[in-house]
N, C-alpha and C positions, 0 to 999 in steps of 0.2 A: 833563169838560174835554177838549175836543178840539184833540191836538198834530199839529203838521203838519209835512210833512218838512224845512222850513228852523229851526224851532224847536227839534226834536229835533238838527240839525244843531248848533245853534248850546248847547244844553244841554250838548252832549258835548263840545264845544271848552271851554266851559266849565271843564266838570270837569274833563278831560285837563288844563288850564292851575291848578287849584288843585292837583293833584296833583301836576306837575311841580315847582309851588312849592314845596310842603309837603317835596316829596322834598331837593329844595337845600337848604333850611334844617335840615332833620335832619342833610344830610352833611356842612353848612359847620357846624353843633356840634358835631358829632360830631369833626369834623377839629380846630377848638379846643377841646375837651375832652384830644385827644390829643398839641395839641403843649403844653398847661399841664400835665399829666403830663408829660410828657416832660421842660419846662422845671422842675417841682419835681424832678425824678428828678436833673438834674444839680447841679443850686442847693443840694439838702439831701437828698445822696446818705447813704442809711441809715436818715432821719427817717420816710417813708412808711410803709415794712415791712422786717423783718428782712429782712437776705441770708441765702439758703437752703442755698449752701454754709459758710457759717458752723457754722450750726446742725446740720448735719449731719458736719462737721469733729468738731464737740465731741461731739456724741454718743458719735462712734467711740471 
């Protein structure tokens, strides 16, 4: 298979462009992952996981 250099050009545009994609799409879930955390943190504050000065209060 012989690549020539507008091919190889146009392979690498390519993948630089699935790449850049993949890349948005991870940070754009990643960023709603964290504001619906966020939003259950305020909505049903305690429900998630124990507060840790609590638990540490009572220890004492």
């Amino acid at each position: 298979m012989k690549v020539n250099r507008h091919d190889y050009a146009r392979i690498c545009g390519f993948t630089h462009f699935l790449l850049k994609r993949t890349y948005s799409m991870v940070v754009s879930a990643f960023n709603e992952v964290y504001i619906i955390s966020i939003a259950v943190d305020l909505l049903l504050p305690g429900m998630r996981e124990t507060n840790l000065s609590d638990i540490s209060i009572q220890e004492l």
